[in-house]
ZATOR-656271 format. One record per residue: residue in three letters; y, z negated, x negated of N, C-alpha, C in turn. Coordinates in nm, 3 decimals, padded with zeros to 5 digits. Atoms other than C-alpha are relative to their C-alpha. Example, Ala and Ser with C-alpha at 12.3 -4.5 7.8 and 13.67 -1.06 7.14 Angstrom:
resn_n.v_n.w_n.u_ca.v_ca.w_ca.u_c.v_c.w_c.u
ALA_-00.119_00.000_-00.089_-00.450_-00.780_-01.230_00.120_00.000_-00.090
SER_-00.119_00.006_00.082_-00.106_-00.714_-01.367_00.109_-00.073_00.077
//
This chain:
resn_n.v_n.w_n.u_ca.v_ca.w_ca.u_c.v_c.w_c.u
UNK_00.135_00.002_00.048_08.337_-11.862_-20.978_-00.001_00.049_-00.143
UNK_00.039_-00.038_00.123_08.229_-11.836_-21.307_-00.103_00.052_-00.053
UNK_00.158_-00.029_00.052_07.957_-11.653_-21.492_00.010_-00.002_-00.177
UNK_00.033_-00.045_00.216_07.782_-11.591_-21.880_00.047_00.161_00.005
UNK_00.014_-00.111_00.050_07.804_-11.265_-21.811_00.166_00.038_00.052
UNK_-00.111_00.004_00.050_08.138_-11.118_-21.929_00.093_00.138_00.044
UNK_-00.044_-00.171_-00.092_08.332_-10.769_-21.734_00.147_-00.027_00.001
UNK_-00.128_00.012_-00.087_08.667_-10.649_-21.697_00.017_00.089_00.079
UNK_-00.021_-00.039_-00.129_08.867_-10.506_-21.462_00.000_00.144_00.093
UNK_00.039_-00.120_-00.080_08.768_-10.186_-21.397_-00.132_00.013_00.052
UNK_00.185_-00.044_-00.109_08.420_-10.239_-21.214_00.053_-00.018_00.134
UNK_-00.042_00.070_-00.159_08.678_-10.407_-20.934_00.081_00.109_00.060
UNK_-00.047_-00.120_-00.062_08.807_-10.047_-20.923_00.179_-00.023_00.053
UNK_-00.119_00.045_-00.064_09.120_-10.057_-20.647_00.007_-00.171_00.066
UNK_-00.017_00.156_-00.075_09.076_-10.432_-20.551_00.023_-00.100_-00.076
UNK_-00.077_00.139_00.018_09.273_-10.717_-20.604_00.008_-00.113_00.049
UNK_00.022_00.105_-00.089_09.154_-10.940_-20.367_00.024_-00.130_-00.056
UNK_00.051_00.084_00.063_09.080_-11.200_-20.601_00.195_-00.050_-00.032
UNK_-00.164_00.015_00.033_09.483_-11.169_-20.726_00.087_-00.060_00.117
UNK_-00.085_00.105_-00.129_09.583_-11.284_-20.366_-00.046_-00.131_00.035
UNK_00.046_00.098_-00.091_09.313_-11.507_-20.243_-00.031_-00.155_-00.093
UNK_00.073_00.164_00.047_09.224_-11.784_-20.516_00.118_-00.071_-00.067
UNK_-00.093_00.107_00.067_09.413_-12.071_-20.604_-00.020_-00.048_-00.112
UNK_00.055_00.012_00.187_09.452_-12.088_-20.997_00.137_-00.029_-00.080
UNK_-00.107_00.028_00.102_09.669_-12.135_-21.279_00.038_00.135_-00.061
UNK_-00.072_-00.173_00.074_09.913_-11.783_-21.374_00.081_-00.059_-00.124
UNK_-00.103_-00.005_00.114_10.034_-11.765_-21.702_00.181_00.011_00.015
UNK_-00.208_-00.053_-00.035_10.464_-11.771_-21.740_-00.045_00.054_-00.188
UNK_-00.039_-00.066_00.137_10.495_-11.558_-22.057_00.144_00.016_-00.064
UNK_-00.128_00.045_00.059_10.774_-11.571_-22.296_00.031_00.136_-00.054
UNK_-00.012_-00.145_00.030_10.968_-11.237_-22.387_-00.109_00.056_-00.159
UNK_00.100_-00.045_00.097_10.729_-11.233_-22.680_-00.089_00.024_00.021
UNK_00.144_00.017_-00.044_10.440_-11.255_-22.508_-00.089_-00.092_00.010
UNK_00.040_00.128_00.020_10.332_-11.590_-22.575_-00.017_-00.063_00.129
UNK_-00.005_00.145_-00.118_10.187_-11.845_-22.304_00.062_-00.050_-00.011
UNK_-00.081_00.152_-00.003_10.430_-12.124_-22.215_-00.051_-00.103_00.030
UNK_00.006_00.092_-00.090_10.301_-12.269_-21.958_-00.122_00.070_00.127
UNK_00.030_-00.106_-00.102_10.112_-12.179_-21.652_00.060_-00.095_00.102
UNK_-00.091_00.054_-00.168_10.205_-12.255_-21.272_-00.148_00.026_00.087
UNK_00.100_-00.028_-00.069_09.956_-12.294_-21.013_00.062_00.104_00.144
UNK_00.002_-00.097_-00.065_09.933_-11.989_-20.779_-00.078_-00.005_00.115
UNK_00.039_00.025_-00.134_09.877_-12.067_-20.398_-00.094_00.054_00.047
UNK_00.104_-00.089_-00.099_09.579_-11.938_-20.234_00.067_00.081_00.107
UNK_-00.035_-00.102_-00.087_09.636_-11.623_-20.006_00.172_00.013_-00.039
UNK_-00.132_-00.018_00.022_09.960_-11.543_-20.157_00.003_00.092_-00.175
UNK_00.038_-00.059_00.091_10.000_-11.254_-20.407_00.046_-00.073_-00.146
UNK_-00.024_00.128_00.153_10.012_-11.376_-20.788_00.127_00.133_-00.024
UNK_-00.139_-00.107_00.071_10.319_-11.204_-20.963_-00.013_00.090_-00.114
UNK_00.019_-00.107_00.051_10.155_-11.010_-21.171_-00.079_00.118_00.049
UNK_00.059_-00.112_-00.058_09.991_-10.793_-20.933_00.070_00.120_00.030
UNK_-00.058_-00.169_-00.035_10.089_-10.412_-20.966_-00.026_00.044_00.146
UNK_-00.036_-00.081_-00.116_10.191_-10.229_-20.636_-00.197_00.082_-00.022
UNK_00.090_-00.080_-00.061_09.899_-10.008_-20.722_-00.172_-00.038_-00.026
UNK_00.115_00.110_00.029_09.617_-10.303_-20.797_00.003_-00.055_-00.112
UNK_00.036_00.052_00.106_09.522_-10.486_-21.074_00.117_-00.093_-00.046
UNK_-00.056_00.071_00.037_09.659_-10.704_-21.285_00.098_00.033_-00.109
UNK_-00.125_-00.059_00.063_10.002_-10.639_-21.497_-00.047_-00.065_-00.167
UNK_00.056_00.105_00.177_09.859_-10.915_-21.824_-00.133_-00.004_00.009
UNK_00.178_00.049_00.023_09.494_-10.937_-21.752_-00.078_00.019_-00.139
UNK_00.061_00.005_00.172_09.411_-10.795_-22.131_00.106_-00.100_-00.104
UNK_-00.055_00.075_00.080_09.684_-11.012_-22.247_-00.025_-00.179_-00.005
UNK_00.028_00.123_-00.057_09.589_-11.358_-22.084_-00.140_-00.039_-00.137
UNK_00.118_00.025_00.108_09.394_-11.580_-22.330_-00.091_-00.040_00.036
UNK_00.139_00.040_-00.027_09.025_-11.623_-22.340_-00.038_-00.127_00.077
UNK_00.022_00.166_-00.086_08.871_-11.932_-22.114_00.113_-00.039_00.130
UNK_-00.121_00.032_-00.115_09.183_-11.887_-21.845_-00.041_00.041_00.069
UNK_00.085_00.025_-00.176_09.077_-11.905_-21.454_00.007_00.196_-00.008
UNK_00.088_-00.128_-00.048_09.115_-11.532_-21.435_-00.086_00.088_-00.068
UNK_00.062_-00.082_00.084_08.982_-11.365_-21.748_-00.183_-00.037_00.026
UNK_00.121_00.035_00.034_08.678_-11.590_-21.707_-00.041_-00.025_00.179
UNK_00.086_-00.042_-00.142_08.628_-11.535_-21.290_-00.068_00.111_00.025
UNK_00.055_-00.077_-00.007_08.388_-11.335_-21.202_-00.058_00.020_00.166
UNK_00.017_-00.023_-00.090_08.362_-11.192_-20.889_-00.094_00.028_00.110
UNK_00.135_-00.047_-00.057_08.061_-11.181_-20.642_-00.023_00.156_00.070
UNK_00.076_-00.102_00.002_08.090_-10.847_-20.506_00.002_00.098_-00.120
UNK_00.043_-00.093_00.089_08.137_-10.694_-20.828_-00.125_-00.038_-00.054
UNK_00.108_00.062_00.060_07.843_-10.899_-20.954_-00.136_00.070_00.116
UNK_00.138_-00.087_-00.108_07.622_-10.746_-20.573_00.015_00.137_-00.038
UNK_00.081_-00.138_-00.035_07.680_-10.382_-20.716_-00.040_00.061_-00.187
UNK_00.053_-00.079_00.097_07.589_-10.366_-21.059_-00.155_-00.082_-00.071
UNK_00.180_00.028_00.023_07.254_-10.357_-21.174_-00.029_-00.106_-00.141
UNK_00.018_00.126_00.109_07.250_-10.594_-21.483_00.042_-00.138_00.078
UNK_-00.046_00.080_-00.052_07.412_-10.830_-21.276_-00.040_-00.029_00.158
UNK_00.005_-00.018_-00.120_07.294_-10.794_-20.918_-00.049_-00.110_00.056
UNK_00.013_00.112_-00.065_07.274_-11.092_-20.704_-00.060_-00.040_00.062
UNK_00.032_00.049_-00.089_07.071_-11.248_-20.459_00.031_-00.075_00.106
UNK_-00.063_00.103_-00.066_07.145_-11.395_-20.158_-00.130_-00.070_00.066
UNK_00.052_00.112_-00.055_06.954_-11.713_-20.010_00.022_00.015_00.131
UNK_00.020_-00.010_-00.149_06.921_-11.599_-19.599_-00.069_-00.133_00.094
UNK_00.044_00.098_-00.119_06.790_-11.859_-19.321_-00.165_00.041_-00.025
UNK_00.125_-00.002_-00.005_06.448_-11.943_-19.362_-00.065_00.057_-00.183
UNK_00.012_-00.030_00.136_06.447_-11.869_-19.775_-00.036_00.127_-00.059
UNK_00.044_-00.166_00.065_06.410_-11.487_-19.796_00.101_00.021_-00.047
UNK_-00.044_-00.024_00.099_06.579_-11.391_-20.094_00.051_00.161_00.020
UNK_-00.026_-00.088_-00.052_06.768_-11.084_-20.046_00.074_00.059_-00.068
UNK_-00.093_-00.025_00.085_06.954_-10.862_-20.291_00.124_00.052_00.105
UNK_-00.130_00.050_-00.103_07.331_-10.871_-20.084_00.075_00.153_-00.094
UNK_-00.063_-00.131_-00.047_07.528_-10.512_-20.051_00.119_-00.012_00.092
UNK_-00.111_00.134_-00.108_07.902_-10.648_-19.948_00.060_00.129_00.029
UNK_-00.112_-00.070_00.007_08.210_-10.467_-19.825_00.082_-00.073_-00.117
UNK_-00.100_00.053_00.120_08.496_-10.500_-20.083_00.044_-00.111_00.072
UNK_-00.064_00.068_-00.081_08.630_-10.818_-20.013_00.129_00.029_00.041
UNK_-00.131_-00.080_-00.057_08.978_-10.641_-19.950_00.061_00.045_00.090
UNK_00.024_-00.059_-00.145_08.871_-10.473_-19.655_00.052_-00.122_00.094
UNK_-00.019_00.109_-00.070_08.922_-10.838_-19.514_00.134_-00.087_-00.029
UNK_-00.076_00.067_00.022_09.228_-10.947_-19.666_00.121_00.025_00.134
UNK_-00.113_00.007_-00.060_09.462_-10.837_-19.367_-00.037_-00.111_00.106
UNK_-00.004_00.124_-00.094_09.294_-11.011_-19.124_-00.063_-00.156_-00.061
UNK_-00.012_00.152_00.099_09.283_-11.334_-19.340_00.143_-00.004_-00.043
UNK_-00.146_00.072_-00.013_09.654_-11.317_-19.349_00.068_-00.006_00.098
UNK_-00.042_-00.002_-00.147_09.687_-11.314_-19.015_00.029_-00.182_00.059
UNK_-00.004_00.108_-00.018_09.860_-11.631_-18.900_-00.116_-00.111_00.095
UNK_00.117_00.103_-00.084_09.575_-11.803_-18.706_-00.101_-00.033_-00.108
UNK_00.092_00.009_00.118_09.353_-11.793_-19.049_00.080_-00.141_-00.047
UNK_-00.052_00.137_00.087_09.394_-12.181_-19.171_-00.064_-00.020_-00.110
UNK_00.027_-00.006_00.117_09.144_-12.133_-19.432_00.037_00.108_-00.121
UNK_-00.046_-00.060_00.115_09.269_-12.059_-19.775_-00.119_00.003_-00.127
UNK_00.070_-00.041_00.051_09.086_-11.915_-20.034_-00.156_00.044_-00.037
UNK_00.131_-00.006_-00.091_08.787_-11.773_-19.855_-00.054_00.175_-00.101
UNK_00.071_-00.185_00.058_08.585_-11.457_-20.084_-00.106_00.023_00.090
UNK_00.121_-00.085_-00.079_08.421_-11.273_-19.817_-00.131_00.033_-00.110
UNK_00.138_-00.063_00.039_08.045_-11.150_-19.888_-00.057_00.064_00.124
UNK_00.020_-00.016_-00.086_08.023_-10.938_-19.592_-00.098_00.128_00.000
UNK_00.084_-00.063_00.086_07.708_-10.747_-19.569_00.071_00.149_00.057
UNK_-00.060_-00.148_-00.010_07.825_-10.341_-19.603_-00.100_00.080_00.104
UNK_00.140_-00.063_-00.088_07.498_-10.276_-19.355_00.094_-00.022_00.158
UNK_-00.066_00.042_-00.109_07.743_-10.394_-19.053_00.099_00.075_-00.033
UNK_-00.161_-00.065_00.028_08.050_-10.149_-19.050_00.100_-00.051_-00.019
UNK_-00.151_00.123_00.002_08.413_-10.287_-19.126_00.064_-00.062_00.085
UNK_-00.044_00.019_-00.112_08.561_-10.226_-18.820_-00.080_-00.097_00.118
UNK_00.049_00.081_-00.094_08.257_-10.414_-18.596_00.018_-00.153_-00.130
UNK_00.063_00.135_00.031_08.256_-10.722_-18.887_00.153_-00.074_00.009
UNK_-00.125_00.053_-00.049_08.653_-10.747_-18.830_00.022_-00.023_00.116
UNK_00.026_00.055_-00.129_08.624_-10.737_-18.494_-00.079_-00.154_00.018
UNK_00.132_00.126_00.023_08.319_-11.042_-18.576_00.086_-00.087_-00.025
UNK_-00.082_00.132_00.071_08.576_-11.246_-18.787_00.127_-00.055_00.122
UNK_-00.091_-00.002_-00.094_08.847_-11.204_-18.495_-00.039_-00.110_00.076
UNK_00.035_00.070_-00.161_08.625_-11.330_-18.193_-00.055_-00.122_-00.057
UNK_00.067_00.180_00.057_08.416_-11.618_-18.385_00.068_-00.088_-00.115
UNK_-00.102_00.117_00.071_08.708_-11.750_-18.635_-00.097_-00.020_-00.132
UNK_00.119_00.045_00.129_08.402_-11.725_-18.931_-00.011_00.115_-00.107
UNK_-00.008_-00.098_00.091_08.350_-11.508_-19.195_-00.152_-00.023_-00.108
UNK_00.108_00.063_00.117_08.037_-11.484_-19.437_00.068_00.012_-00.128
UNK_-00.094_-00.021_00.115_08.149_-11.560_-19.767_-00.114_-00.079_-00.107
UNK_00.059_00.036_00.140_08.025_-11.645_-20.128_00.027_-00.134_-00.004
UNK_00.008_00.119_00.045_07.906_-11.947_-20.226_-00.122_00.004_-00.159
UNK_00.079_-00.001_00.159_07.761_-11.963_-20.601_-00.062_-00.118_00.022
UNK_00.122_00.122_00.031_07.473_-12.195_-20.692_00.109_-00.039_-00.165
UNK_-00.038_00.054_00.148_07.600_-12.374_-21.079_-00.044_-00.093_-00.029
UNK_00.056_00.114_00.085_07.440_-12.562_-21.323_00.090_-00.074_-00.051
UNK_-00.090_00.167_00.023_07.580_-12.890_-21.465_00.150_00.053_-00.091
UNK_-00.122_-00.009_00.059_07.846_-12.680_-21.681_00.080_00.099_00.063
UNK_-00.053_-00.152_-00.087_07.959_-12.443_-21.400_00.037_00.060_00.015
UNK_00.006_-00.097_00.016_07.881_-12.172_-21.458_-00.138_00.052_00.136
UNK_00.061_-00.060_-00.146_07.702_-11.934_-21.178_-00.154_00.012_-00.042
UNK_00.085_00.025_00.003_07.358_-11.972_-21.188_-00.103_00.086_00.106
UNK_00.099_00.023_-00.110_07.037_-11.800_-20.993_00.104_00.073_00.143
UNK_-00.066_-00.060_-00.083_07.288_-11.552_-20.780_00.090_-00.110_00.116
UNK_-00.135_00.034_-00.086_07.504_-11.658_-20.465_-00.104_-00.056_00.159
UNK_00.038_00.100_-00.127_07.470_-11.848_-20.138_00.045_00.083_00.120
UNK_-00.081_-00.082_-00.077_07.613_-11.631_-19.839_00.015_-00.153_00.101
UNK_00.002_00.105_-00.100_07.761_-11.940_-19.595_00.111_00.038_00.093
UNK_-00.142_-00.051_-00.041_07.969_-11.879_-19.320_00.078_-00.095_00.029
UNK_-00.129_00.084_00.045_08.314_-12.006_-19.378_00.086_-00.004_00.132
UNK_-00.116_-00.021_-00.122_08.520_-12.131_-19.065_00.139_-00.008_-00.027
UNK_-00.184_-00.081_-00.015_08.869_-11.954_-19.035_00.120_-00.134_00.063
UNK_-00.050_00.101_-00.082_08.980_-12.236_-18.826_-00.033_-00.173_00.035
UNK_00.098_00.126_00.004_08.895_-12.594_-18.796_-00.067_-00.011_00.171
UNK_00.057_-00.039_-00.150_08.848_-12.552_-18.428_-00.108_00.148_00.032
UNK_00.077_-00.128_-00.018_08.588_-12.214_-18.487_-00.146_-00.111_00.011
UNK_00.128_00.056_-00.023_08.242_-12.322_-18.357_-00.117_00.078_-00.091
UNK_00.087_-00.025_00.105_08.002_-12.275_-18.618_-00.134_00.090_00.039
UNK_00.122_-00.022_-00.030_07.675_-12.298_-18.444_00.025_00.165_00.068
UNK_00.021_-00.114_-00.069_07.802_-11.993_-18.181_00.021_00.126_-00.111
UNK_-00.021_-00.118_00.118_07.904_-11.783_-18.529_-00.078_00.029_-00.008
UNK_00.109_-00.073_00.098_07.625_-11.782_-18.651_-00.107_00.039_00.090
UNK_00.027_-00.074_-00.069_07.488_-11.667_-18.371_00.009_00.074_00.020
UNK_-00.100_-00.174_00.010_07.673_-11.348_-18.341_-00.031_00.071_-00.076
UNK_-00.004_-00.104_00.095_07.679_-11.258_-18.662_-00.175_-00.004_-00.097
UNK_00.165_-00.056_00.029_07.273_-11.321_-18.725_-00.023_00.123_00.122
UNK_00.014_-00.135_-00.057_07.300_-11.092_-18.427_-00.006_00.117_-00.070
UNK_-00.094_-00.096_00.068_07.487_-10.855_-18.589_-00.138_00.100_-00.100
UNK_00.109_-00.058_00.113_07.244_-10.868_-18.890_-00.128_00.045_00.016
UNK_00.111_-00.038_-00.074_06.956_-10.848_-18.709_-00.006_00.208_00.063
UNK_-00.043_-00.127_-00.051_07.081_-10.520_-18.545_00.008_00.112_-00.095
UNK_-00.055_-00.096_00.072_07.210_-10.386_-18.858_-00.144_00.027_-00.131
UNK_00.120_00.048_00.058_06.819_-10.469_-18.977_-00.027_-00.032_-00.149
UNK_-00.004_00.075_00.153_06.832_-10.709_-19.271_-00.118_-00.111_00.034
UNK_00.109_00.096_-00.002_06.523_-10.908_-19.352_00.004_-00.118_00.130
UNK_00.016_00.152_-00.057_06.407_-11.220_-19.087_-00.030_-00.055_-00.054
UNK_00.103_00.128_00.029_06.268_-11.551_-19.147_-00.093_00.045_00.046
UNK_00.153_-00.041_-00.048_05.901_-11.521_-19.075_-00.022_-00.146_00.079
//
């Protein structure tokens, strides 16, 4: 996802999610420092410049307009206040969205039964970790970011929350059953 508005990498704190889960183009650098080339970098599979203790090893060196300098992340975008997001709920109530890190979710998204690749959770932080991993387990779904973008896409008018099936065999309709449960419980706006 892309936005206008422009952050680095310390709002994403300890998380690197983004460094495992999206499929992009990594710089190969030359002992000078120079771009060569890039290589495309597999979804759910760590990139090679990710430090042991997060972040990224070139991220201030990578040049301007390249997939990661210029991604911008939706839950760093749900917790800061110049930037704070909306999400689009069932029935059109508009809802400013309060995620877990997506991180929290990366083990069980590398868990071999996960067939979808490059999935950014948006899971709301009003549901605990432990019951929304348990959630992703039993219904194979996950809520996750979906950006709105205008014709030069770029992120537009905040984020979409849709839930993303884990599996091609995960039943949709019973997900989202569950996990409007869930939300319901954990009392986040209804439709009227």
């Amino acid at each position: 996802m892309r936005s206008l508005f422009v952050y680095d990498g310390h709002l994403c704190g300890a998380c690197s999610y983004c460094c495992w889960a999206l499929k992009t183009p990594v710089p190969r650098f030359v002992p000078s420092g120079e771009v060569i080339e890039e290589e495309v970098q597999p979804a759910n599979t760590a990139c090679r410049w990710l430090r042991d203790e997060g972040g990224c090893a070139k991220h201030d060196r990578l040049p301007e307009g390249s997939a990661c300098r210029g991604y911008a992340c939706p839950w760093v975008l749900t917790r800061i206040p110049e930037t704070r997001r909306l999400v689009r709920l069932a029935g059109g109530i508009t809802y400013p969205w309060s995620a877990h890190r997506p991180d929290v979710f990366q083990s069980v998204l590398a868990e071999p039964w996960v067939e979808a690749r490059g999935v950014m959770p948006l899971v709301p932080d009003c549901i605990p970790a432990e019951k929304a991993i348990e959630l992703v387990r039993r219904t194979a779904t996950i809520p996750a970011a979906r950006s709105r973008r205008d014709i030069h896409g770029h992120v537009v008018d905040g984020f979409d929350v849709a839930l993303e099936r884990l599996t091609a065999s995960a039943d949709l309709e019973a997900g989202e059953e569950i996990w409007e449960k869930a939300l319901r419980e954990a009392g986040l706006p209804q439709a009227a």
